[in-house]
C-alpha positions as CSV (number, residue, x, y, z in Angstrom):
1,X,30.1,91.8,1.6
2,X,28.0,94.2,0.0
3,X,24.9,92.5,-2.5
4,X,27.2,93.6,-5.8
5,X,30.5,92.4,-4.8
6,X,32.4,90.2,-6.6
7,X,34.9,87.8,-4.1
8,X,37.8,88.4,-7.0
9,X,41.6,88.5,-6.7
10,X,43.0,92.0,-6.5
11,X,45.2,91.3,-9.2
12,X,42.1,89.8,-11.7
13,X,40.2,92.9,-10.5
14,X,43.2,95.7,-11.7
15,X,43.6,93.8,-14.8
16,X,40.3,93.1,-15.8
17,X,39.3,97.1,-14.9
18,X,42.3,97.8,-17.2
19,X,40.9,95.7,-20.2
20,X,37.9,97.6,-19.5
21,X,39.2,100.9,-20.0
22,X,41.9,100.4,-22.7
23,X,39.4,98.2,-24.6
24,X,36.5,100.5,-24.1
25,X,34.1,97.9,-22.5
26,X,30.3,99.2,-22.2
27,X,28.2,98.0,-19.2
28,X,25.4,96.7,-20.8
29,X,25.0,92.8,-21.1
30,X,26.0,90.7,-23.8
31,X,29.7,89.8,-23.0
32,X,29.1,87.0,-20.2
33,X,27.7,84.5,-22.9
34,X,31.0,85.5,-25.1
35,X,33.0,84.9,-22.2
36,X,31.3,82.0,-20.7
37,X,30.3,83.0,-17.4
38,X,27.0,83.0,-16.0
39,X,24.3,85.5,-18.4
40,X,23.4,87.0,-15.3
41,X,26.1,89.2,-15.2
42,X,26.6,92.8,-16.9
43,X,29.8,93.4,-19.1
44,X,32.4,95.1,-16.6
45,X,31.5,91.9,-14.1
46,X,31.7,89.3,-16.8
47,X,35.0,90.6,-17.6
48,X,36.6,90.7,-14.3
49,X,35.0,87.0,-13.5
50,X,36.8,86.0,-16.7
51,X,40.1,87.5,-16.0
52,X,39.9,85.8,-12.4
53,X,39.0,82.4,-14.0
54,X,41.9,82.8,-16.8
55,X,44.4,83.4,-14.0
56,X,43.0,80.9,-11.7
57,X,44.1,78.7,-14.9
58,X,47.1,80.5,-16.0
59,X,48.9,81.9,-12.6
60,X,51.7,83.1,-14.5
61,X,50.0,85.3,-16.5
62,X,50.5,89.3,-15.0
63,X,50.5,91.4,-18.5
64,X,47.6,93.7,-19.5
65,X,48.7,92.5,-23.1
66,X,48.9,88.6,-22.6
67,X,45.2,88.7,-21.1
68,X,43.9,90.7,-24.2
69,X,45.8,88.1,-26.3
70,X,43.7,85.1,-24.9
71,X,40.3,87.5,-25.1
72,X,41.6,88.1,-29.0
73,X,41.7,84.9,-29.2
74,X,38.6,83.7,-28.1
75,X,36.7,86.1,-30.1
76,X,38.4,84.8,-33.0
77,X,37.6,81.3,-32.3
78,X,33.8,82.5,-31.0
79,X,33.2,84.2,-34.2
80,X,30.3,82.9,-36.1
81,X,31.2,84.5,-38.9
82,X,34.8,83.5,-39.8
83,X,36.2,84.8,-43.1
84,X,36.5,82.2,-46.0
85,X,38.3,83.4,-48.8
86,X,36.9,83.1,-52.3
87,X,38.6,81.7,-55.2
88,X,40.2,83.8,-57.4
């Protein structure tokens, strides 16, 4: 095992290198803390640990879009921010 590998599933390691790509994920570091992995991680890791845990939980999930659902929704739900609406 080389010092950088990551012991992932194949599958959590195509689909999290797809969300990646199609959701234009930077390496830097920021993401793992998001995500709830360990801080030690850069971005692109933090991302494919997370898509390995999520399946580890949810076998039957095998979609690109169902696994950007869930990271959708957890940003929504992270947000610190949410977005009251005033009175008119």
């Amino acid at each position: 095992m080389l010092p950088n590998e990551l012991l992932i599933s194949q599958q959590a390691r195509d689909l999290g290198n797809q969300l990646i790509k199609e959701m234009n994920i930077n390496r830097s570091y920021g993401m793992a803390n998001f995500l709830g992995v360990n801080t030690c991680y850069d971005n692109h890791q933090a991302v494919l640990i997370w898509t390995f845990q999520l399946l580890e939980r949810e076998p039957t999930l095998n979609e690109l879009a169902e696994i950007k659902k869930y990271l959708c929704t957890r940003q929504i739900s992270q947000n610190p921010y949410p977005i009251r609406v005033l009175p008119s």
